[in-house]
C-alpha positions in Angstrom: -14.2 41.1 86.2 -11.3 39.0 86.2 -12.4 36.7 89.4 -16.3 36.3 87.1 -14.2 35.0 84.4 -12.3 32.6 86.1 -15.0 31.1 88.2 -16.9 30.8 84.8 -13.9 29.0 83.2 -13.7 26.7 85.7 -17.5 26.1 85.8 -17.0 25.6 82.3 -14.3 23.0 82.7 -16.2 20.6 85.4 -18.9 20.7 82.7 -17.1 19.8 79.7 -15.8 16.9 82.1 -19.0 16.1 83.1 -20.5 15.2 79.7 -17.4 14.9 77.8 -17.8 10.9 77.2 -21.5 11.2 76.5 -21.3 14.4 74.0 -18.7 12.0 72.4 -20.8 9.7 72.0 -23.7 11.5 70.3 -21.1 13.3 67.9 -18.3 11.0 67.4 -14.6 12.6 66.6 -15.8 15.7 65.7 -16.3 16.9 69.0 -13.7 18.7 69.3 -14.0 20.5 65.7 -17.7 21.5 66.7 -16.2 23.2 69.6 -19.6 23.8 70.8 -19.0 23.9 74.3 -16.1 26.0 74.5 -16.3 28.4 71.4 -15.5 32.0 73.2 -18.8 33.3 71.3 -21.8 31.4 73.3 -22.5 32.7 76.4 -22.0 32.0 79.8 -26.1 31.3 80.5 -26.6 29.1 77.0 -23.8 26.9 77.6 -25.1 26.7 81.5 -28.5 25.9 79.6 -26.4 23.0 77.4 -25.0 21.5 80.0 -28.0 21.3 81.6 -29.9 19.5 78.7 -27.1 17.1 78.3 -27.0 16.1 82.0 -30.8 15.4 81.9 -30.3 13.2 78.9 -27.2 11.4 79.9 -29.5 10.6 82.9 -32.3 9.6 81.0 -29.9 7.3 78.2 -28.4 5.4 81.2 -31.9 5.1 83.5 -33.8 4.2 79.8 -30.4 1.6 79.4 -30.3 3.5 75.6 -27.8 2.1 73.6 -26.3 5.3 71.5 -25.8 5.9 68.0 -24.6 9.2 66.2 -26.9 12.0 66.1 -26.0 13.9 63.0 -24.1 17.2 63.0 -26.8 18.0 60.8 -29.3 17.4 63.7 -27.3 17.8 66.9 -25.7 21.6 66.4 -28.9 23.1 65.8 -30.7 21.2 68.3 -28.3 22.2 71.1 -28.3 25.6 70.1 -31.7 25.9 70.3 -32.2 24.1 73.4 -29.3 26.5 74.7 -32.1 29.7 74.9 -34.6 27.3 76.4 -34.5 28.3 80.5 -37.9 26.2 81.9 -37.2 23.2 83.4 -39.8 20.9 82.0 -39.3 22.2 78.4 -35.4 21.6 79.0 -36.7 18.0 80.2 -38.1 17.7 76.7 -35.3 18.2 74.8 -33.2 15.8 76.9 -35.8 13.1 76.0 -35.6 14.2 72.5 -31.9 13.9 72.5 -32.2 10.4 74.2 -34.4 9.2 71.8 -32.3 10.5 69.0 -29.5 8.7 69.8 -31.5 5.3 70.2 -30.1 3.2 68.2 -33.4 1.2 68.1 -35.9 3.8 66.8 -35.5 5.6 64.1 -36.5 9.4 65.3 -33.2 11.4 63.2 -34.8 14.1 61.3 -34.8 17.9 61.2 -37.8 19.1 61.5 -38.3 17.7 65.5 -36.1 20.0 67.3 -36.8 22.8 64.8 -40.8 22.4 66.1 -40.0 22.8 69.7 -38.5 25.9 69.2 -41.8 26.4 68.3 -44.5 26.1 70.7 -44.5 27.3 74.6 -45.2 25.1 77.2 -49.2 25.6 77.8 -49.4 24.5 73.9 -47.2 21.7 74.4 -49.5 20.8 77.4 -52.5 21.1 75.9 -51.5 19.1 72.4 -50.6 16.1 74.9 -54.1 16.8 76.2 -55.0 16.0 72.3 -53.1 12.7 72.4 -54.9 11.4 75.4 -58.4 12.2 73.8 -57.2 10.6 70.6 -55.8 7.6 72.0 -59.3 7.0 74.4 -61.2 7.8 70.6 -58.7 4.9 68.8 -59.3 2.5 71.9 -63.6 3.3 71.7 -63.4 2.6 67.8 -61.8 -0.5 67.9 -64.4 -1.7 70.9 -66.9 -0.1 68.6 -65.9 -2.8 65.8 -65.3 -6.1 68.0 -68.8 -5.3 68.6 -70.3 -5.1 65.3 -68.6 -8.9 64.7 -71.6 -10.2 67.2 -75.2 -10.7 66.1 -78.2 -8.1 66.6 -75.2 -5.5 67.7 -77.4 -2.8 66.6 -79.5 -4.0 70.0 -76.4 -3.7 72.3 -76.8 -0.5 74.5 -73.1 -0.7 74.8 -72.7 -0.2 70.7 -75.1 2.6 70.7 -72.9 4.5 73.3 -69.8 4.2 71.8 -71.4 4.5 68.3 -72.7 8.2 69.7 -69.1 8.7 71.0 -67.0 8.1 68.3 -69.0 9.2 65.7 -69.6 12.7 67.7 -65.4 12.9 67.8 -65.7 12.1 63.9 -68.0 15.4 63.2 -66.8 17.8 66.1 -63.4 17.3 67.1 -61.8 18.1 70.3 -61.3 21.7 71.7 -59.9 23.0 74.9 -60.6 26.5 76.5 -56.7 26.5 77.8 -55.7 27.4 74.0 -56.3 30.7 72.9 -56.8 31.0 69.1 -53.8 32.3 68.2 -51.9 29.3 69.5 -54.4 26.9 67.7 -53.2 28.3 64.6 -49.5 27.9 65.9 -49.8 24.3 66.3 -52.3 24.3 63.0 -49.5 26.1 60.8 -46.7 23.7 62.7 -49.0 20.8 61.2 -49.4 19.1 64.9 -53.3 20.1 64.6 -55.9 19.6 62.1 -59.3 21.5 62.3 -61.9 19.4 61.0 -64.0 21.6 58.1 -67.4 22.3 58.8 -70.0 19.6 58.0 -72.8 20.4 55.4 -76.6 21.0 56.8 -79.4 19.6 54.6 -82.4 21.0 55.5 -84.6 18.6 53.6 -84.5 16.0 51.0 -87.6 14.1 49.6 -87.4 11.4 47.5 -89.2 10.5 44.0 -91.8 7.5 44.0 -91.0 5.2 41.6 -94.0 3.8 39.9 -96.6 7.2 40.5 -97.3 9.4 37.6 -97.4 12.1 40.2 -94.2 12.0 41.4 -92.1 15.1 41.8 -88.4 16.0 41.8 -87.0 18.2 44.9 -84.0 20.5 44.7 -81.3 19.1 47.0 -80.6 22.7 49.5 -77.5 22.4 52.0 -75.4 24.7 53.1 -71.9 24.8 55.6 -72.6 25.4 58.9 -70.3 28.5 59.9 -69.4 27.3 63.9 -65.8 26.6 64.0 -65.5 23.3 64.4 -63.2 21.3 66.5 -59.6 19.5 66.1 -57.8 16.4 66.0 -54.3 15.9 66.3 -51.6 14.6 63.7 -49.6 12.0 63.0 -46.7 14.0 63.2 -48.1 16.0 66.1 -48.3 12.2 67.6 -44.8 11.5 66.6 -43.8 14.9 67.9 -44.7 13.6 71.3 -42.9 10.6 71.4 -40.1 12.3 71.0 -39.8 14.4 73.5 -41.3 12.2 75.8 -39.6 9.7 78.2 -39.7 5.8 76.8 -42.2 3.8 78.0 -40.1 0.5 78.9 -42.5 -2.7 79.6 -41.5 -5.3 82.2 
């Protein structure tokens, strides 16, 4: 027992030395009052976890060439206990990006509720909500073709038009859906507010109008009724933000 402890506390040690300037850093001079990284209550495997995180991230601020500002206490504790109980790899590679983009001092990211909605979801629905981003970015990029085309004459006559007329406006009444979600994950990322389902689109069955000028004409009951098929969804603005966060920065060249 005694040999475990010591080769912990020295594990312990080259890690503390290992991020020591970074965590600084990101918390300023209360590092050493936080005493997150050596208070005798965390364990051995969620500090191992930590030091993980904030490797990845000191990585990713120097390869990103990130220049830091203070994460708030506020924001930072929590986050790294959180991100302590997180063992994947890739979901420990978001919230290094997340921390990165934190601390950039040229985006304004700082706010609670990020971290707290990654403890959240599990990987498949973080997956499958960046599957939701790609769809909606190719939906944004169709509409604004759709309306370059509408400054040209007789666009109603353009085949082009019609097909991306058909394909935005079907996106517009239907939503995407993918089978990798199962429904009660869809309402995970629907009560997180990254999701939206789109409600269900009223069905008129016929309408007829009155003849203005006949003495004959006749007035028609409008019927309609919703259509009961769960429709499809479309992602947030915050599930979009969500993304960017803890997601590595695109830098342009």
């Amino acid at each position: 027992m005694s040999d475990e402890v010591n080769i912990k506390s020295t594990t312990i040690e080259k890690g503390i030395e290992l991020i020591k300037d970074f965590a600084e850093k990101l918390m300023g001079p209360t590092f050493e009052e936080v005493g997150l990284l050596i208070s005798d209550n965390i364990k051995y495997y969620r500090f191992k976890n930590q030091i993980s995180i904030l490797t990845k991230a000191k990585k990713y601020v120097k390869e990103k060439n990130i220049d830091i500002k203070h994460i708030p206490i506020k924001i930072l504790v929590p986050l790294l206990e959180n991100a302590s109980l997180e063992e994947d790899d890739d979901l420990q590679n978001k919230w290094a990006f997340m921390i990165g983009n934190l601390a950039d001092s040229n985006q304004n990211f700082q706010n609670q509720i990020f971290p707290y909605l990654l403890t959240q979801i599990s990987l498949n629905e973080f997956q499958q909500l960046e599957k939701f981003n790609e769809k909606e970015r190719q939906y944004m990029i169709n509409h604004i073709k759709l309306l370059d085309l509408r400054k040209e004459e007789m666009y109603y006559h353009n085949e082009k038009y019609k097909q991306l007329y058909e394909e935005v406006n079907k996106v517009n009444q239907e939503g995407f859906t993918f089978k990798q979600l199962e429904e009660y994950e869809y309402s995970n990322l629907q009560r997180l507010g990254l999701l939206k389902q789109l409600p269900p689109r009223i069905i008129i069955d016929e309408l007829q109008i009155e003849h203005k000028g006949y003495e004959d004409s006749e007035y028609y009951s409008l019927e309609a009724e919703y259509d009961s098929e769960d429709y499809g969804y479309r992602i947030t603005s915050l599930g979009i933000k969500f993304l960017t966060i803890c997601s590595e920065k695109q830098t342009y060249r």
